[in-house]
N, C-alpha and C positions, 0 to 999 in steps of 0.2 A: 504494500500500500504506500503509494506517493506521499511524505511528509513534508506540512510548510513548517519552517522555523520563522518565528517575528522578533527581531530585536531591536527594543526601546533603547537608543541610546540618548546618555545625559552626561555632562561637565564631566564629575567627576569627584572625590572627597577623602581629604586623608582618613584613613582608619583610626585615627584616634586623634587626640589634642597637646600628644606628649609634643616633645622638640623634635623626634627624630620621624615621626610620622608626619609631621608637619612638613620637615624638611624633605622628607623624600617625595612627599604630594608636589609641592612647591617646585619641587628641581624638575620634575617632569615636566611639570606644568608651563613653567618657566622656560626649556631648556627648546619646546617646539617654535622652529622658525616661523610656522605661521602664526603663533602668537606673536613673537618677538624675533621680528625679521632682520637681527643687526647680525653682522657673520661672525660665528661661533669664537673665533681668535678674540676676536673683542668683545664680545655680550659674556662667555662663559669665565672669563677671570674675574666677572665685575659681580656676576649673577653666584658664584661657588666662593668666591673671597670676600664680598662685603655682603651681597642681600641673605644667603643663607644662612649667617652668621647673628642676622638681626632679626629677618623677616619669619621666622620658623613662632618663636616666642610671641612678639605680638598678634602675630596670627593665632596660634593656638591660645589666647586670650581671649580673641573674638569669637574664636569657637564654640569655648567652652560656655560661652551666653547663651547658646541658641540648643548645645548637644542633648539630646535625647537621651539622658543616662540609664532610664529604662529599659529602652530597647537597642539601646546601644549602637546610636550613628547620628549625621548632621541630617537636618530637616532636607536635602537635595535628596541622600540616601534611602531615607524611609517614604520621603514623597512619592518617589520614584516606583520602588518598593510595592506603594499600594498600589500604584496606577496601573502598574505589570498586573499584579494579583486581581484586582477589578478585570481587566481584558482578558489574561488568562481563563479566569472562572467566565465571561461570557463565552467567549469562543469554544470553551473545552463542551462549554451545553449546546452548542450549537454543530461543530464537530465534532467532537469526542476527540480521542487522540489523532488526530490527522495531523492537528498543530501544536505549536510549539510556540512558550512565551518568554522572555526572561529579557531582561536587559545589562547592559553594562556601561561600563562607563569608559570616558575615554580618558582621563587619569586615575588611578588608584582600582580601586577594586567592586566589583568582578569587572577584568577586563576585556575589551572585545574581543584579542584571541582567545580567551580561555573559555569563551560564550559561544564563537563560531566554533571551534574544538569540540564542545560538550553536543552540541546543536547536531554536529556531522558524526558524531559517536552515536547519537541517540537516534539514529535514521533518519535526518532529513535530507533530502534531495533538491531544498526552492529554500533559500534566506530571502526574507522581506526584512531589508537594515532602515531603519526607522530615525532620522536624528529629531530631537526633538528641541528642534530650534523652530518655528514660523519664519523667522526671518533667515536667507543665509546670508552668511559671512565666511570667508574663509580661516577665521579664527575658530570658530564653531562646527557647522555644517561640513566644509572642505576639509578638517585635518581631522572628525569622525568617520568619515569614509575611505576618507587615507589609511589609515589604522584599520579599515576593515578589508580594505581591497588588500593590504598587507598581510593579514593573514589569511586571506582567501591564497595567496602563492604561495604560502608554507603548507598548504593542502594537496595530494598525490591527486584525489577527488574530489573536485571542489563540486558545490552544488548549485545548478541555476541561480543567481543572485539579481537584485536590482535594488536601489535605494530612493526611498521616499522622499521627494521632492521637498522645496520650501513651500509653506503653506500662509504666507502673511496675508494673503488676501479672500484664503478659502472661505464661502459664506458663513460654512457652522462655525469655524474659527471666530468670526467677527460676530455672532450671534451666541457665541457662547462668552467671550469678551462682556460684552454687551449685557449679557444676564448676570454677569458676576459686580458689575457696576450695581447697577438695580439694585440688587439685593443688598451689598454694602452700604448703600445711602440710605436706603430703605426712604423716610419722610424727610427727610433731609436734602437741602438744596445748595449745595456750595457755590462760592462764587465762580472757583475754576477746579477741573480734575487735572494733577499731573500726569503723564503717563512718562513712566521713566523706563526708557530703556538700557542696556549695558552699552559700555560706551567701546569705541574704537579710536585710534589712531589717526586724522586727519588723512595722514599720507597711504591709508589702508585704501580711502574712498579716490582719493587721485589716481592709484594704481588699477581702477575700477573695480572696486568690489561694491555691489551693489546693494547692501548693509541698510545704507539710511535712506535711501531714498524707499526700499520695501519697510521700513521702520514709517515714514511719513503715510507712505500707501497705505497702512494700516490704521495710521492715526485717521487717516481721511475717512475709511470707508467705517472705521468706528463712530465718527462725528455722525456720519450720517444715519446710522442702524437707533444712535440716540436722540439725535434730533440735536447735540450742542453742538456751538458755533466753535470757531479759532479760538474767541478769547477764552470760553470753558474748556477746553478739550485742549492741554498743551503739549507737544514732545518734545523729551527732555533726554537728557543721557548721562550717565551715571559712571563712578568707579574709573576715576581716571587714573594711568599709574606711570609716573615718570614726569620727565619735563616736556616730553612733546605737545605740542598740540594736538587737540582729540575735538572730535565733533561737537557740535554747539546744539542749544544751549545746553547749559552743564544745569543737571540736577539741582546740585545745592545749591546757585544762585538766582537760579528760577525762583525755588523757594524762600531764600531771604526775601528776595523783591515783593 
């Protein structure tokens, strides 16, 4: 019997909040060109001798606010977690075992190869690789598929494969956006909604990656599914890290204003 495998892939998250789980998250994370496209001779003496020396501890500070001690992981981890588990249990009543659900991540653990490995052990023959970005970027989308078509060539077997498009402007996407506003304001009328997206690198969008302008197209076609204008409905972008310049407007100054 022909098996589909589906895998939800997401960021990514140290296994724990110590220094050296932090640090080995970080180096990963840090260490891919498409995230940080300076060449290696120069970014890796800077990123291994000074940020990983500093950046491991205050990060696992920030961590530790949000970690899940219960269940043992960061709120991306366990989100993630359910969403598989939720789709899993649809589909499994729907197919039975024909399919296959699980996700990985693209730093830290479980990782895409040990996902497609498990996948092509466990008889599937079709991966549907899933990123779960809406908008791409090549920081995101581009280096989760990189990592998956990478271990599709460490396979003797490899199994029919294709990868799920960006979805920034699919309608249930923006209809489901749109229901989660609703419900957060409930009777409440603000003067304006942020929408803040993660930010990029200025010279990421000049190289043409087409990041913000499907970040705008999103905002756009939200404004309309809600009925708010430009001044209610603002895109903003977030998490800027270094001295470059990064796409505009910046989050927290949105907000001061």
């Amino acid at each position: 019997m022909s098996k589909t495998g589906i895998i939800l892939a997401n960021l990514g998250t140290p296994d724990g909040t110590d220094y050296w789980s932090m640090r080995r998250y970080l180096s990963e994370f840090l260490s891919d060109r498409r995230v940080v496209d300076m060449p290696a001779w120069k970014w890796q003496p800077i990123l291994q001798g000074i940020i990983l020396t500093i950046r491991p501890s205050r990060s696992g500070a920030n961590y530790r606010k949000i970690w899940d001690n219960e269940r043992g992981g960061s709120p991306l981890l366990l989100i993630t977690q359910d969403q598989t588990d939720a789709l899993r249990t649809r589909l499994t009543d729907r197919f039975g075992d024909a399919v296959q659900v699980e996700f990985a991540m693209r730093y830290g653990n479980p990782s895409i190869q040990s996902i497609v490995e498990k996948m092509v052990s466990n008889g599937a023959d079709r991966v549907l690789f899933f990123p779960l970005y809406p908008q791409y970027a090549g920081a995101s989308t581009a280096t989760a598929n990189d990592r998956f078509f990478a271990a599709l060539m460490d396979l003797r077997a490899q199994p029919a494969s294709r990868t799920v498009p960006p979805y920034f402007d699919h309608p249930q996407y923006i209809r489901a956006l749109a229901a989660s506003i609703r419900t957060a304001l409930g009777d409440e009328r603000p003067d304006a909604i942020v929408a803040s997206f993660h930010g990029m690198p200025q010279s990421h969008i000049d190289a043409g990656d087409p990041y913000f302008d499907q970040c705008h197209e999103t905002t756009r076609l939200l404004r309309a599914e809600t009925g708010l204008n430009d001044a209610q409905l603002i895109a903003t972008f977030q998490s800027r890290f270094g001295r470059e310049e990064w796409i505009k407007p910046y989050t927290i100054l949105e907000v001061a204003r």
